[in-house]
C-alpha positions, 0 to 999 in steps of 0.5 A: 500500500502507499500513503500520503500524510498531509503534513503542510498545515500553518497550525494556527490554532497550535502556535501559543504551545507549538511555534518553532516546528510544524504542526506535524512535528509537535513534541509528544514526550520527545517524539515528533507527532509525525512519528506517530503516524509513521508508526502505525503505518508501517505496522501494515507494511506501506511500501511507500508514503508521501509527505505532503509538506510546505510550511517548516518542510525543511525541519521535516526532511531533515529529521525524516531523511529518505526513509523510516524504519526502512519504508521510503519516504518522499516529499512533495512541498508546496511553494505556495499553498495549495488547500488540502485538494490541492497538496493531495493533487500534488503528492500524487506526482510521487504516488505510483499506485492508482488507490492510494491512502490519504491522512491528515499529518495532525490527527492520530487514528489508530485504525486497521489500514488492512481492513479499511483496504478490504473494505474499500475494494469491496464497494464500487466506489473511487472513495471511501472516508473513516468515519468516528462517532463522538460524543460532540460534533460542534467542532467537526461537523458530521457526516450521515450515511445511508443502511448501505454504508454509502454517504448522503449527507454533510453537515456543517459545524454548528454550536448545537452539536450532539453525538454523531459521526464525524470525517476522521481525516483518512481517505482511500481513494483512486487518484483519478478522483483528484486528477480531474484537478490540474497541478498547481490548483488549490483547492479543498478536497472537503468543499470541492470533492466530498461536499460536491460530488457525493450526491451524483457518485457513490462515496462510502463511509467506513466507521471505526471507533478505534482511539482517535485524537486531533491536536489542532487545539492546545487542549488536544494537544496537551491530552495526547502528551498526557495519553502517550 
């Protein structure tokens, strides 16, 4: 299997606890955040990952040279930036593979990547999203599927919130899905893909309730040192 983790983001949100590296390179207990994701990864045998980069990349591949742990690591940095859309589209210049797995470089989802697969490719779609429930979607917003697994609906963030089910950050999908968008174009993978073309081809949802965290807010943050 090969990955790209989307590991280019300012972290604004981030920057009154995190503020000399990325986002992606946060401390956790003196390991970089990035670490994490690797880890889990190569736990289902990738062959090959992407790092999307852009803002700091240069920390980045000076830690992580050419490879970890023995997988090979590729770069694919943004000059400027290209929305979450656009760094997929451009990551998938380092991609050989035709479906590809797609994470966010700041939000920890220890899912099965081997089941997500099988999964996946049992459905005729060109995407599937993990899906997690929890307890508050104020944050997220949600997302809601049919009794076929299949999306049909997004919901925007609102305060009133409520358990539900919301986009987890990682996606299979056929690259051909993010091709119809030329090089070098930003935009969202969310807005211009998700939220656009569910309703006229067949997106699936796969649903995990494994241990799941987003450190964009210092409070995440802080929790998942404390976890770790």
């Amino acid at each position: 299997m090969e990955a790209i983790i989307l590991a280019g983001g300012f972290g604004t949100r981030l920057r009154s606890v995190v503020s000399e590296v990325p986002k992606p390179m946060a401390p956790i207990n003196g390991r970089p955040f990035l670490e994490l994701l690797l880890d889990n990864l190569i736990a289902y045998h990738f062959d090959h990952i992407v790092l999307s980069t852009g803002y700091m990349h240069e920390k980045i591949e000076a830690h992580f040279g050419t490879d970890y742990k023995g997988t090979p690591l590729s770069y694919a940095v943004e000059s400027e930036p290209l929305g979450t859309g656009g760094g997929m589209r451009n990551a998938l210049t380092q991609c050989k593979e035709n479906d590809i797995i797609v994470l966010n470089g700041d939000t920890l989802f220890k899912i099965n990547y081997n089941d997500l697969a099988a999964f996946y490719h049992s459905r005729p779609t060109r995407l599937a999203v993990v899906l997690r429930q929890v307890p508050d979607t104020a944050r997220y917003g949600s997302v809601s599927t049919d009794c076929c697994d299949r999306i049909a609906r997004f919901t925007e963030k609102t305060a009133a919130g409520g358990l539900g089910t919301i986009n987890g950050g990682i996606y299979m999908l056929n690259r051909s899905l993010l091709e119809e968008f030329p090089l070098g174009t930003p935009f969202s993978f969310e807005k211009d893909i998700l939220q656009k073309k569910y309703n006229t081809e067949q997106f699936f949802a796969y649903v995990s309730s494994d241990y799941f965290i987003d450190i964009g807010i210092p409070e995440d943050y802080r929790r998942l040192c404390n976890e770790i």
